[in-house]
N, C-alpha and C positions, 0 to 999 in steps of 0.2 A: 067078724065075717065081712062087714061094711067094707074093713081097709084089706083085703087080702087081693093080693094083683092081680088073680086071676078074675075077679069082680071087677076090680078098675078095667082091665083091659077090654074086657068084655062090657062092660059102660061105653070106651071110648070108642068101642068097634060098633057099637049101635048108633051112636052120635056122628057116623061120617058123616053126614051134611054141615054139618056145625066146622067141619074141620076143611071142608071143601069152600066153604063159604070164609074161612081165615088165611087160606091158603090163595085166594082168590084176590081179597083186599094185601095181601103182602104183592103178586102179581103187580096189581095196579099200580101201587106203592113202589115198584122196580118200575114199574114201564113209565110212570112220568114222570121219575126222579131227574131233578133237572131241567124239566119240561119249560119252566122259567126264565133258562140263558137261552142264548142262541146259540144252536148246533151246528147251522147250514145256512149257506144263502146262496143265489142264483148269480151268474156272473157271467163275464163275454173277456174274449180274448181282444187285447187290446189292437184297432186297428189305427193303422199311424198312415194316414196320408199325404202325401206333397203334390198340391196342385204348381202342375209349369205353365207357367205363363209369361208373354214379354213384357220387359219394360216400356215399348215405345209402340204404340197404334203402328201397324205393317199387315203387311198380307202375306199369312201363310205360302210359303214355296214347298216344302219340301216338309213329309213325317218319315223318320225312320223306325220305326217301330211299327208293331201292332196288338191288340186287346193279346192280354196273357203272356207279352214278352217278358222276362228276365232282364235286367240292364243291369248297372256297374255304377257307380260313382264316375262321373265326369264323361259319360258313354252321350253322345249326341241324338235328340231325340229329335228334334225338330227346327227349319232353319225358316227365319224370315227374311222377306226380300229388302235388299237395302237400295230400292231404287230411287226412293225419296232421300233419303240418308243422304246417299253420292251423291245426290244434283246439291241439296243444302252447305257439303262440306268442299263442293267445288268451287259455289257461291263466297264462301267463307274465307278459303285458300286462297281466291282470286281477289279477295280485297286486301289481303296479307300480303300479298305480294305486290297491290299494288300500293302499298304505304313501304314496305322495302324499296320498290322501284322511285320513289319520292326525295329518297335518301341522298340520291346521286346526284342531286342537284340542289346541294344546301350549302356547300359552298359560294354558288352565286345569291344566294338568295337569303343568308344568314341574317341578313337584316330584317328581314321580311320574316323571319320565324319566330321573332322575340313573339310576337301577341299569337302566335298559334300555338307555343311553347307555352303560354300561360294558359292559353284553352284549354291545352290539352289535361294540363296537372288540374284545372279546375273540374272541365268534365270526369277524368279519372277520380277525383274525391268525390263527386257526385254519383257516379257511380257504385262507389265504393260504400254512398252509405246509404241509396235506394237498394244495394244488394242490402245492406244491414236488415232494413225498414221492413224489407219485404221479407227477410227469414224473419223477423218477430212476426209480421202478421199472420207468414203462411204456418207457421208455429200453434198460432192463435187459432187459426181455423181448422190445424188436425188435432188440435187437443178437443174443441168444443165437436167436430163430427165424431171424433171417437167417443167422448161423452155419450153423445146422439145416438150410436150403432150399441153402443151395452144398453145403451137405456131399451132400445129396441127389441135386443136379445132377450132383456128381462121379459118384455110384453110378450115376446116372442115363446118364449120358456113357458108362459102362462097362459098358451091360445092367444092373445089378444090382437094381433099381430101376424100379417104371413109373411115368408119367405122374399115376396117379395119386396118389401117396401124396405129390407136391410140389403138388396141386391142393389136398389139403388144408389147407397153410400157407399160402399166397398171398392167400387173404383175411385170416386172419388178420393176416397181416405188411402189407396193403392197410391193415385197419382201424388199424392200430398206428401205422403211419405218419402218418395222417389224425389222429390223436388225439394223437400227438408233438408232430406241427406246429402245433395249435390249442392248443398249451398256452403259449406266451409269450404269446399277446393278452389270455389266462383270468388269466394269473397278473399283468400288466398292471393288468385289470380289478380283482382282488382288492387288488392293492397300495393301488391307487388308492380302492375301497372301506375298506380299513386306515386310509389316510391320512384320508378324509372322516369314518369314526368317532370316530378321536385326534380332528381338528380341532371336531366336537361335544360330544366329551366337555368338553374346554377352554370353549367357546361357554358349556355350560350352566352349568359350575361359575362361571362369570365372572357368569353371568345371577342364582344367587341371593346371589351377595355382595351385599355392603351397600353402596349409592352413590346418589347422585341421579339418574342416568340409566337407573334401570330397564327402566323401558318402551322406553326407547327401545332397549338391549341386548338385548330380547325381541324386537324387532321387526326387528331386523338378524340375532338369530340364526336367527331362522325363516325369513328371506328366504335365507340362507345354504344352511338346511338345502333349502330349494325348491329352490334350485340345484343341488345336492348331488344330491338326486333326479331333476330334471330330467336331469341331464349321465347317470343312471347310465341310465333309461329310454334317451336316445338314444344311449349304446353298444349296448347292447341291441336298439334298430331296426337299428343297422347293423350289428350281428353278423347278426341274422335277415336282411335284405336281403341279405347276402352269401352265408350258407347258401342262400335260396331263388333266388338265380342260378342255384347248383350241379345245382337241378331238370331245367335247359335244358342238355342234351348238346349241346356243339359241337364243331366241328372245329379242331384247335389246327393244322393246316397244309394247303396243299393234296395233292388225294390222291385218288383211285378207291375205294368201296367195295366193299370186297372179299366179307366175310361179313357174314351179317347172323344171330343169335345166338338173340333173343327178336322174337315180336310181341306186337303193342297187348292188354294187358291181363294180360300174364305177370307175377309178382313178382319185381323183381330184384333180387340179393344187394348189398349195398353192394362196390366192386372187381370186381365180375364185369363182364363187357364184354357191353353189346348189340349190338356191331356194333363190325369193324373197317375201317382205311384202309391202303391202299395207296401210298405216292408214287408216284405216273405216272412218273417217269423219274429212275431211280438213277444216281449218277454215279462211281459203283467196281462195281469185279468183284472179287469174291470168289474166290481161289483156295486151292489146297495144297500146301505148298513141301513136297517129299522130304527127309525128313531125310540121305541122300547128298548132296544137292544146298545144303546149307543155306548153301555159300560163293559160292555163284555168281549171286545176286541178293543185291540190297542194298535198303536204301529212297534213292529218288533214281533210281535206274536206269530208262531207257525200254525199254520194250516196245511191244510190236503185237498189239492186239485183233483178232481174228478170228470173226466169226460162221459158222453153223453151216451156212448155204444158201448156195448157188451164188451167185456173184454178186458174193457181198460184198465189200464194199471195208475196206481195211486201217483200224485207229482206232487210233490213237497214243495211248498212254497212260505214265503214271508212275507206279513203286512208291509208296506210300503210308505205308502201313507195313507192319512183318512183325511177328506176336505174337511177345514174350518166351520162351515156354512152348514145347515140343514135347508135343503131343498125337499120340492115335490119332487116325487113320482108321478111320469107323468100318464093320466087317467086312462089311457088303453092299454097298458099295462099293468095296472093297481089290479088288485087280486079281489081287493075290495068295491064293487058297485057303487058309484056314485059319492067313496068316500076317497081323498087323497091319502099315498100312503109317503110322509115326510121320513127322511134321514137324511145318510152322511153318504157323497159318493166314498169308495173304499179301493183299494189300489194295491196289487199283491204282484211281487216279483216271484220268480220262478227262474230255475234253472234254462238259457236258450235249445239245449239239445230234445228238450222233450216236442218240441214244434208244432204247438198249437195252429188251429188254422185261426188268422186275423178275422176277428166276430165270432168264432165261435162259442157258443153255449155249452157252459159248463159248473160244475155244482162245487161252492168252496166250505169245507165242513173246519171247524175249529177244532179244538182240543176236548173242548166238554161234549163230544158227540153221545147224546141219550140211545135207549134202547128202540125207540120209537122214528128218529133219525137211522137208524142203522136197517131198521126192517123197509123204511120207506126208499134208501139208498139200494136196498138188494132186489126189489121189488121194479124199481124203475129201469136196472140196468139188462132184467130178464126181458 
C-alpha cells in the first residue's frame, strides 16, 4: 500500500512547499546563469570634431556660417584679413625686384662682381645650413613639448592637472609643427639658391678669362643670371599664393557646426580654433570594457545597439577595436563611491544609415545576454 500511486501522489500533493521551494532554486539557477560574463555595457555615439583654425596670427574678417549650419567639404567658413600679409609680400617683391633691377648693369661692372659672386655662394651655403641647424633643433623642441603635453594629459586624465596649463603648450606645439613642416620647401629653395650661386661664381670667372668670345660669354652669363632670378621670384609667388590660401578657413569634411569661438574683427592666435565641426553622423559607439570583463568581448564579435527611447529598434553592430591600455574611469562616473572603476576603452562600428545622434547614450549588449539583462533592458526602455 506504501507504493501504490494514488499514496505517492497524494504524499507529493501535501508536500507542495517542498516543490515550490525546488522550483524556486531552479528559477534563480536560470535567472543568474551567466550572471559571470558580461551582458551589457553603457556607451556614446562617437563624436568626431575638427577644430578650424589659421595658420598665421590675423584678425578675423569675415564668418560664413552660423551655430547649427550643415557645410560640405571645401565650403568656406571663415576669411582672415591679409592686411599684414600684402605689406610683408610687397616688402619682399620689392627687394626681388630690386636684385633683378641690379642685373642690367653687370656688364659694366663684371669686375666688380667677382667678390659679391663669392658672397653670394658663401652666404647661400650659410644659409642653407642655419636652415638645416635650425629644422634639427626646431625638431628638438616639438618632440620634447609633445613629450611635455602627453605627459600633462596623463596628469590631466588623473585630476592632477587642469585644462589649463596644457592650453598653454598647444599653440606653441601648433606653431612648431607649421614651422617643422615648411622647412623641406625652405631648405629646397636655399639648396637651389647654393647651386644658382656656385653655378655664377663659375659663369663669372669663365667671363673675365681670356678668349675671343667675350661678349658673347657676358651676354649668355647675364641671360643665365635673369633666369636665375626669374625662377627664384617665382618660387617665391608660389610660396606666397600658398600661404595666402591659408587666409580662407574651410572645411576639410562634411559636418554641422557646432561652436563658434571668435567673431568678425577678433585677433586670432595662429592654432587657435574659430569655430568647430561636427560630423552629422558617427558610425562607432564608444564604450567601457570592465577590467573583470576583459575576456568576454574580443574585436570581431557582434553586438546589439540599443537606444535610449522607447521604441527603439535593435542595430547590429561589430567590435572594432579595444585599446591596448587599461585605463581609469573617471571618478564621477564610477558607479562605484570612492573606488576607480579600470578597463579597456572599447570601439564598435555600426552600419552609417541607422544615424545615431554624435554623444549619444546608448546600451551595447553581446551575445551572452542573461535573463536578468533582458528584464533590466525591458524595464528601462518602458
Amino acid at each position: 500500500m506504501w507504493r501504490h500511486p494514488r499514496l505517492v501522489w497524494r504524499r507529493i500533493l501535501k508536500g507542495w512547499p517542498l516543490l515550490l521551494w525546488i522550483g524556486a532554486v531552479v528559477l534563480v539557477m536560470f535567472f543568474y546563469r551567466g550572471s559571470g560574463q558580461l551582458a551589457s555595457l553603457q556607451g556614446a555615439a562617437e563624436t568626431v570634431t575638427e577644430p578650424v583654425a589659421p595658420l598665421e596670427t590675423a584678425r578675423l574678417l569675415t564668418l560664413s556660417v552660423t551655430t547649427g549650419q550643415r557645410v560640405k567639404a571645401g565650403d568656406t567658413l571663415a576669411t582672415m584679413d591679409t592686411l599684414l600679409f600684402d605689406a610683408e609680400t610687397a616688402v619682399d617683391e620689392a627687394q626681388l625686384i630690386e636684385v633683378e633691377g641690379t642685373l642690367q648693369n653687370y656688364q659694366q661692372r663684371i669686375l666688380q662682381f667677382v667678390r659679391e659672386f663669392q658672397d653670394a655662394k658663401n652666404q647661400a651655403q650659410f644659409e642653407l645650413e642655419m636652415q638645416i641647424l635650425n629644422q634639427k633643433r626646431d625638431k628638438s623642441v616639438l618632440a620634447v613639448l609633445q613629450a611635455e603635453l602627453q605627459r600633462l594629459e596623463d596628469l590631466k586624465s588623473k585630476g592632477l592637472v587642469s585644462e589649463q596649463e596644457l592650453a598653454r603648450l598647444r599653440p606653441e606645439i601648433a606653431a612648431l609643427e607649421q614651422t617643422v613642416a615648411a622647412y623641406p620647401e625652405l631648405i629646397k629653395i636655399h639648396a637651389r639658391r647654393l647651386q644658382g650661386a656656385t653655378a655664377d661664381e663659375v659663369a663669372m670667372r669663365q667671363l673675365i678669362s681670356e678668349g675671343e668670345d667675350d661678349q658673347f660669354d657676358i651676354l649668355s652669363t647675364l641671360r643665365n643670371l635673369r633666369k636665375a632670378a626669374d625662377a627664384i621670384i617665382e618660387s617665391s609667388h608660389s610660396q606666397r599664393e600658398i600661404l595666402r590660401a591659408s587666409y580662407v578657413l574651410r572645411a576639410q569634411r562634411d559636418g554641422i557646426v557646432s561652436d563658434i569661438f571668435h567673431q568678425p574683427g577678433d585677433v586670432v592666435s595662429a592654432g587657435i580654433a574659430v569655430l568647430s565641426l561636427v560630423a552629422e553622423h558617427p558610425v562607432r559607439v564608444i564604450g567601457f570594457l570592465p577590467e573583470i570583463h576583459l575576456g568576454d568581448v574580443a574585436t570581431g564579435d557582434s553586438v546589439t545597439i540599443w537606444r535610449q527611447h522607447s521604441g527603439a529598434k535593435p542595430i547590429p553592430g561589430v567590435v572594432d577595436s579595444i585599446s591596448p591600455d587599461i585605463s581609469g574611469l573617471p571618478g564621477r562616473v564610477s558607479p562605484v563611491r570612492g573606488d576607480v572603476l579600470r578597463g579597456r576603452r572599447i570601439a564598435i562600428r555600426y552600419a552609417p544609415e541607422f544615424a545615431l545622434i554624435p554623444g549619444e547614450t546608448v546600451r551595447v549588449e553581446t551575445t551572452k545576454l542573461t535573463l536578468g539583462s533582458w528584464i533590466e533592458r525591458t524595464l528601462s526602455r518602458k
